[in-house]
C-alpha positions as CSV (number, residue, x, y, z in Angstrom):
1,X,-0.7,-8.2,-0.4
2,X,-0.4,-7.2,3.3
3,X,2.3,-8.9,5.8
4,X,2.5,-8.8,9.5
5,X,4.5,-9.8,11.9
6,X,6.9,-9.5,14.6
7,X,10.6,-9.5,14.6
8,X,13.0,-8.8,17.9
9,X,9.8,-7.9,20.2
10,X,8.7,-4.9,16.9
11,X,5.5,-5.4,15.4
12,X,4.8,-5.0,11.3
13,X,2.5,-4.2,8.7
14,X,3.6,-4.1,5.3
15,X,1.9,-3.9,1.5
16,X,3.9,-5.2,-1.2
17,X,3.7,-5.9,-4.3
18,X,5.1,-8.3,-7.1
19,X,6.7,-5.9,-9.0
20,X,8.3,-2.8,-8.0
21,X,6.9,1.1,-9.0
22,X,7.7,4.4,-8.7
23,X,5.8,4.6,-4.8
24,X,7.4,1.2,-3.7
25,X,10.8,2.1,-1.1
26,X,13.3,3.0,-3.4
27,X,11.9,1.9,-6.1
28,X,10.7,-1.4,-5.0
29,X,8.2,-3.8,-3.8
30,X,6.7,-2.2,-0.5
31,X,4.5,0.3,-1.0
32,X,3.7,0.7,2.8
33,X,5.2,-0.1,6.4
34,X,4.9,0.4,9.8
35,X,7.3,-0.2,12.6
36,X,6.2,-0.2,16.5
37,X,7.4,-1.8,19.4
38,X,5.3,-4.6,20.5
39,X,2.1,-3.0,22.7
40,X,2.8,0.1,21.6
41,X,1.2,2.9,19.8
42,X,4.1,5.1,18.4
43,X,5.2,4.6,15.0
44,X,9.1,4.0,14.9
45,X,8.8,3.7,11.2
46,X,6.2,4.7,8.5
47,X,6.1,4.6,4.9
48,X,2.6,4.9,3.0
49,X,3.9,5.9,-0.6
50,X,6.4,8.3,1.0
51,X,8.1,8.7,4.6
52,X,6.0,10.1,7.7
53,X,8.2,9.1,10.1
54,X,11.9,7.5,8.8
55,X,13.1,4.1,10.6
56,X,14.6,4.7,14.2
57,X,17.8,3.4,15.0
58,X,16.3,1.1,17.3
59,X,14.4,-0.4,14.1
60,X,17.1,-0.1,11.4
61,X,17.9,-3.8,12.0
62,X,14.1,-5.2,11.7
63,X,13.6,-2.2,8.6
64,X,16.6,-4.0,6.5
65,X,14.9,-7.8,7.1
66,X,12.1,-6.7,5.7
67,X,13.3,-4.8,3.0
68,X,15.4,-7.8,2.0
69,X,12.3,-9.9,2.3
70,X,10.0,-8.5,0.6
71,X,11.0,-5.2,-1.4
């Protein structure tokens, strides 16, 4: 299932699952994410079954919502 969003002015697009698997963030639910400031182009976070780019610091706070949310 996809989710978007936006959260403190970021903008979000996650794939998560019901159950958790080996591809999921640590083991859990979201099997992809991605992180930008709102009207921007630059990834601050991405995960697609593995980490291209690793959540900013100016992301870590919208990165743990979601991750309580939905992984």
């Amino acid at each position: 299932m996809w989710s978007e969003g936006t959260i403190n002015g970021y903008k979000y697009w996650i794939k998560h699952y019901e159950n958790g698997s080996e591809f999921g963030i640590d083991g859990g639910r979201v099997s992809k994410l991605q992180i930008r400031k709102a009207g921007t182009t630059r990834d601050l976070c991405n995960y697609d079954r593995g980490w291209d780019v690793e959540p900013a610091n100016e992301v870590m706070e919208v990165y743990q919502q979601l991750l309580e949310k939905y992984n």
